[in-house]
N, CA, C and O atoms as a DFTB+ gen file, in Angstrom:
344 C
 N C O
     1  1       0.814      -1.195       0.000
     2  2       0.000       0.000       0.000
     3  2       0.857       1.258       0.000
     4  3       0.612       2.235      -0.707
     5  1       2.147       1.136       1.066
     6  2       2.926       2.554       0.903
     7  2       3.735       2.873      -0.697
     8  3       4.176       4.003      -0.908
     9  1       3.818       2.191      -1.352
    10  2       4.659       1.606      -2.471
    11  2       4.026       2.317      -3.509
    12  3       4.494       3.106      -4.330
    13  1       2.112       1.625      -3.212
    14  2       1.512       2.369      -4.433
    15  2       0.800       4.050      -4.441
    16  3       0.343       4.831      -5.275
    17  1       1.021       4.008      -3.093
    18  2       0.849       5.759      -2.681
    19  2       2.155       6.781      -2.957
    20  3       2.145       7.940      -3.373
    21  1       3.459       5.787      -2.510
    22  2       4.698       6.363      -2.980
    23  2       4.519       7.161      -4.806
    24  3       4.602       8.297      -5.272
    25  1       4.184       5.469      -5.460
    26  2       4.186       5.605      -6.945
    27  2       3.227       6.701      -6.994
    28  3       3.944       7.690      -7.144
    29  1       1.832       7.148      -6.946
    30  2       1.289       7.790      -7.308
    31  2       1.664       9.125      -6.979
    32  3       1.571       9.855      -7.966
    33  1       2.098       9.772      -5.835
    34  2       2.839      10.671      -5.319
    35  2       3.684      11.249      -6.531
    36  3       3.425      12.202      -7.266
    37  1       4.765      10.393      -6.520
    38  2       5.834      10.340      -7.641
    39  2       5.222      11.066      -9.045
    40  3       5.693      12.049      -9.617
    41  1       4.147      10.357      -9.384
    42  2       3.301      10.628     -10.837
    43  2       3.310      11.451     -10.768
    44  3       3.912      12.025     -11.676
    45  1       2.594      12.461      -9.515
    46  2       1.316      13.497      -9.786
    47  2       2.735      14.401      -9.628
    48  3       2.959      15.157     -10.573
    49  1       3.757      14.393      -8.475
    50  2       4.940      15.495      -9.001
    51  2       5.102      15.883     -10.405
    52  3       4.793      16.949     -10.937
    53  1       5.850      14.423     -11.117
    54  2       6.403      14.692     -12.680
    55  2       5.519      15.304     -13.523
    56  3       5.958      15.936     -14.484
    57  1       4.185      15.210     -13.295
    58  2       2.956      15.872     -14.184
    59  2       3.240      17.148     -14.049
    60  3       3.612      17.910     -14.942
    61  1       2.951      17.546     -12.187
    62  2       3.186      19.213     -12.246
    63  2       4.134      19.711     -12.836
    64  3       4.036      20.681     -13.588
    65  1       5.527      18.907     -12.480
    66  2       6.739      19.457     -13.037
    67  2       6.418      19.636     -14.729
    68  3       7.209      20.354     -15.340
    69  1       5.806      19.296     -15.146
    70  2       5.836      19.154     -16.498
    71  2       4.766      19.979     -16.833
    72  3       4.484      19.827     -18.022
    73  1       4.136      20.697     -16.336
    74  2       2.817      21.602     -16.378
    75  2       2.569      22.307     -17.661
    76  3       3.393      22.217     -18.570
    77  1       1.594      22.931     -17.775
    78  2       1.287      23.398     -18.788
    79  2       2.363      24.841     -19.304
    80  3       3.004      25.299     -18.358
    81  1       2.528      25.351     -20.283
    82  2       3.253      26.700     -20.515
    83  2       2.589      27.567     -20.576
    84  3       1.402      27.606     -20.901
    85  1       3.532      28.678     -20.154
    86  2       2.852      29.975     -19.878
    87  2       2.988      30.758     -20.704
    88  3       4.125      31.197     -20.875
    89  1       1.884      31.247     -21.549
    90  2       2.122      32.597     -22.261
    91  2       2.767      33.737     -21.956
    92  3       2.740      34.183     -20.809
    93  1       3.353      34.275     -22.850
    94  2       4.310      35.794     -22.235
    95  2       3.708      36.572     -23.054
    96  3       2.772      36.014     -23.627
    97  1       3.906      37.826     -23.383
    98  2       4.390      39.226     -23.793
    99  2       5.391      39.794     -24.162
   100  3       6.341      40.023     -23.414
   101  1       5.333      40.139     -25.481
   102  2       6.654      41.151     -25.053
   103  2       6.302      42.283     -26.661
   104  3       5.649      42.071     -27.682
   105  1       6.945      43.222     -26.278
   106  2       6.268      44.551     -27.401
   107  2       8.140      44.804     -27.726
   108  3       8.990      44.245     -27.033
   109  1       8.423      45.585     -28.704
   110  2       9.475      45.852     -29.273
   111  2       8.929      46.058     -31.455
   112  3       7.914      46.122     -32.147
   113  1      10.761      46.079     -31.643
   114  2      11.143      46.447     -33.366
   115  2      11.137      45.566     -33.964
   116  3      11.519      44.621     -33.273
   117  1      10.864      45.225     -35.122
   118  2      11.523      44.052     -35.095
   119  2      12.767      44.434     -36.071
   120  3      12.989      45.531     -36.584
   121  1      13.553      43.174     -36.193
   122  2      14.885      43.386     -36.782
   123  2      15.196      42.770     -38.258
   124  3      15.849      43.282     -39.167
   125  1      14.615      41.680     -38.222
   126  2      14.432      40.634     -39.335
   127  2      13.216      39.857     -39.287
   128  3      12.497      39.766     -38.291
   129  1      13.090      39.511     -39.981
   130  2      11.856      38.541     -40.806
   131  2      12.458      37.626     -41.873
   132  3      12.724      37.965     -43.026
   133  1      12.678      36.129     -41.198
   134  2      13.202      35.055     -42.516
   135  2      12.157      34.447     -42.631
   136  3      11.951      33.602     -41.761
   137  1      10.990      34.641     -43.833
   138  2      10.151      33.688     -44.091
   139  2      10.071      32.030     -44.109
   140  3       9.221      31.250     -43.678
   141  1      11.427      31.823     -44.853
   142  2      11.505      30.473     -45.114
   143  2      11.736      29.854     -43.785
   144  3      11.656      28.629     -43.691
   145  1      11.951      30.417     -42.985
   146  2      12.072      29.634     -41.202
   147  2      11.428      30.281     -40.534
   148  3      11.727      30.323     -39.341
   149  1      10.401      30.969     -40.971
   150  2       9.398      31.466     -40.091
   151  2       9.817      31.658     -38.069
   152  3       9.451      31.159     -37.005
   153  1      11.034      32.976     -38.705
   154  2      11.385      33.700     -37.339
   155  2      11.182      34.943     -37.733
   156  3      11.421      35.490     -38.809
   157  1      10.723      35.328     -36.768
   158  2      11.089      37.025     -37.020
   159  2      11.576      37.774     -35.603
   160  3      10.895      37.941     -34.590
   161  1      13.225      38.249     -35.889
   162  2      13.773      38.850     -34.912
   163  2      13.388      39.935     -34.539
   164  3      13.116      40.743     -35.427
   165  1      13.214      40.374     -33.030
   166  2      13.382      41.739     -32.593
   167  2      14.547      42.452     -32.460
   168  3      15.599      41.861     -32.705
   169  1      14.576      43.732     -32.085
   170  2      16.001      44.811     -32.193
   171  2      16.884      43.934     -30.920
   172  3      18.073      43.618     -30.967
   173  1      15.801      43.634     -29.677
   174  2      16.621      43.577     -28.864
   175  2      17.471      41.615     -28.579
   176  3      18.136      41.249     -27.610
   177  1      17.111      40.868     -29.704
   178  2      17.792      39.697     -30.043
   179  2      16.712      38.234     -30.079
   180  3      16.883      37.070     -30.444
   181  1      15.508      39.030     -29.475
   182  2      14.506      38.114     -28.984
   183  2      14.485      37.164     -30.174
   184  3      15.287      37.792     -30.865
   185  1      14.153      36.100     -30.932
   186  2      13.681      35.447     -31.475
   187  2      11.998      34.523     -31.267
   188  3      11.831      33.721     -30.348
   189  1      11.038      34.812     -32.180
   190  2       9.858      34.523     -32.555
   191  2       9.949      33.524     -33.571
   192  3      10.817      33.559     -34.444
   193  1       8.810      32.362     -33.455
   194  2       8.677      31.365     -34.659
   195  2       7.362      31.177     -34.476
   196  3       6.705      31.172     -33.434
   197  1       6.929      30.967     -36.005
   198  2       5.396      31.250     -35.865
   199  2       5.191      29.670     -36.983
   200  3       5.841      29.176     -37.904
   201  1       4.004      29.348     -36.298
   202  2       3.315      28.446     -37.522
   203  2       2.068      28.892     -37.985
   204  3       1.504      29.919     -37.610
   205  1       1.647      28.066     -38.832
   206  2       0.310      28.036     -39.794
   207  2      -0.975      28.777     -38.867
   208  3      -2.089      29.109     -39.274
   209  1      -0.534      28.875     -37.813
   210  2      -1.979      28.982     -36.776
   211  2      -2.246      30.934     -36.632
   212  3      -3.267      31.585     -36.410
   213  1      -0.693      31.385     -36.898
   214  2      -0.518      32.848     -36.998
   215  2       0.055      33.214     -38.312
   216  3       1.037      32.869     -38.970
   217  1      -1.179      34.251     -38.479
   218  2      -1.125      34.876     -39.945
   219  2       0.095      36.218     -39.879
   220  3       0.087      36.907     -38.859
   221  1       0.801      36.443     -40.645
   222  2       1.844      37.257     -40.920
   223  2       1.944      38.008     -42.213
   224  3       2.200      37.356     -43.225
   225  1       1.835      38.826     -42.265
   226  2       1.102      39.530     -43.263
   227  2       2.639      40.346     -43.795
   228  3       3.780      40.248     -43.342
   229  1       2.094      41.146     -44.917
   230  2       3.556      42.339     -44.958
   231  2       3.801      43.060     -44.675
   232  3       4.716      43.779     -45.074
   233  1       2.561      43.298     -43.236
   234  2       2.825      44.617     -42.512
   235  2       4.305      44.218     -41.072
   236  3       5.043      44.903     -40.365
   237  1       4.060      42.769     -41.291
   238  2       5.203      42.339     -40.390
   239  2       6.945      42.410     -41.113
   240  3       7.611      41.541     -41.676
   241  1       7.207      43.681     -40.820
   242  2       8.769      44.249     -41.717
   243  2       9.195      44.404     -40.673
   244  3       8.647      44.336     -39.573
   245  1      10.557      44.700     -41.054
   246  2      11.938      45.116     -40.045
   247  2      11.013      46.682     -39.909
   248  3      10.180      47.269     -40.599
   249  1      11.494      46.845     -39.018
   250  2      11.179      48.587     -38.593
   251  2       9.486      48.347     -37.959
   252  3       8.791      49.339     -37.742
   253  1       9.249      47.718     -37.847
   254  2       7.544      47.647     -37.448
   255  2       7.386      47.063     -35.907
   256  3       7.633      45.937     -35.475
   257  1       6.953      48.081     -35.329
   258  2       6.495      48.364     -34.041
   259  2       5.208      46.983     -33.522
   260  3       4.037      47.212     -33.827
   261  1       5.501      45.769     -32.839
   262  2       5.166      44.550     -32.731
   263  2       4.495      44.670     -31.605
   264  3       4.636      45.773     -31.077
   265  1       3.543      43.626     -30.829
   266  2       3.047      43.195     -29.354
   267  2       3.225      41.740     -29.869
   268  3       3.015      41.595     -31.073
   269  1       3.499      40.881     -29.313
   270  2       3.232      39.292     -29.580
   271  2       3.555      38.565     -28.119
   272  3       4.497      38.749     -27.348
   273  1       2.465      37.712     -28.039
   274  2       2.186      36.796     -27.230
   275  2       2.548      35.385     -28.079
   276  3       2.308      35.058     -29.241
   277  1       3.368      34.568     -26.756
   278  2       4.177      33.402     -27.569
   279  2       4.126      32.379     -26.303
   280  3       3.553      32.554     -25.228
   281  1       4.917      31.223     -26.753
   282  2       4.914      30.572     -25.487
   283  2       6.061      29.998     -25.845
   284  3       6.416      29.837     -27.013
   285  1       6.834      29.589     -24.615
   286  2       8.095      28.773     -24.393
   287  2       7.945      27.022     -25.023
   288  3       7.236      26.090     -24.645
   289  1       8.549      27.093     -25.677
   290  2       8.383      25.590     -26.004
   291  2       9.893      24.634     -26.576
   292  3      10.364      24.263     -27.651
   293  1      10.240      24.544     -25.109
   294  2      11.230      23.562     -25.021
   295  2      12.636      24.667     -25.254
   296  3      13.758      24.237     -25.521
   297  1      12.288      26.250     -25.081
   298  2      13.585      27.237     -25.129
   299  2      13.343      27.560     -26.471
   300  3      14.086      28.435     -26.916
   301  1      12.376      27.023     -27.362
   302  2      11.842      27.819     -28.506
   303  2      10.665      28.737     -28.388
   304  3       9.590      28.230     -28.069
   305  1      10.761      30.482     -28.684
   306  2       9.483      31.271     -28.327
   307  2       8.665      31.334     -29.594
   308  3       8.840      32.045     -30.583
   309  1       7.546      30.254     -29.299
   310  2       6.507      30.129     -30.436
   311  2       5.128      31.161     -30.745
   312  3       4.022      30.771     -30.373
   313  1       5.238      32.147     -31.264
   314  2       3.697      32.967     -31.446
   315  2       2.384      32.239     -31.450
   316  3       2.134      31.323     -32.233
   317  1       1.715      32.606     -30.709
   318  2       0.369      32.571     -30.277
   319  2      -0.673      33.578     -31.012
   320  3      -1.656      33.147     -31.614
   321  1      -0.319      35.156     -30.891
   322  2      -0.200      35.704     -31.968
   323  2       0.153      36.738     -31.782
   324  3       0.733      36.963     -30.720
   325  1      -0.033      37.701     -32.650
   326  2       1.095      38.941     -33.276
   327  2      -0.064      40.025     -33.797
   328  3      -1.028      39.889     -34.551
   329  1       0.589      41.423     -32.884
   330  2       0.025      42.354     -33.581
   331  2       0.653      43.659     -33.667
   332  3       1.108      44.321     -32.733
   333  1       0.618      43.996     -35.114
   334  2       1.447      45.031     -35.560
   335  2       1.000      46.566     -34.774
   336  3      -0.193      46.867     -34.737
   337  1       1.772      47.243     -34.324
   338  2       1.539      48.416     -33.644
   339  2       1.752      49.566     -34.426
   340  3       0.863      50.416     -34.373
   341  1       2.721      49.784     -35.135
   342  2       2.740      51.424     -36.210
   343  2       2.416      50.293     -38.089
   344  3       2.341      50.889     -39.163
């Protein structure tokens, strides 16, 4: 009985540890835009990668004033989405 309360214990840690990700923020320039690898850098080094789920238009240029919400995924910051400010 302590063994299988141990084990379950154990489980329900590694789950939390493994929890869901947290959306961020962050506003800035951006710096670059490489389509074919769908990043687009900010001034200040940040790196963004976007898939099929966020639309990117051609208002997304170097010099264009950004807000984007992304999430951490595995030390890659993936867009959630993106919105152009100037």
């Amino acid at each position: 009985m302590k063994r299988m309360i141990l084990a379950a214990t154990l489980a329900l840690a590694v789950l939390g540890a493994a929890g869901p990700t947290a959306a961020a923020d962050v506003e800035g320039k951006i710096k670059s835009v490489e389509v074919n690898q769908r990043v687009l850098t900010l001034e200040d080094g940040t790196q963004l990668y976007w898939t099929e789920s966020v639309t990117v238009t051609e208002a997304v240029k170097s010099g264009a004033l950004v807000r984007a919400t992304y999430e951490d995924q595995g030390g890659q910051f993936v867009l959630t989405s993106l919105e152009v400010l100037e």
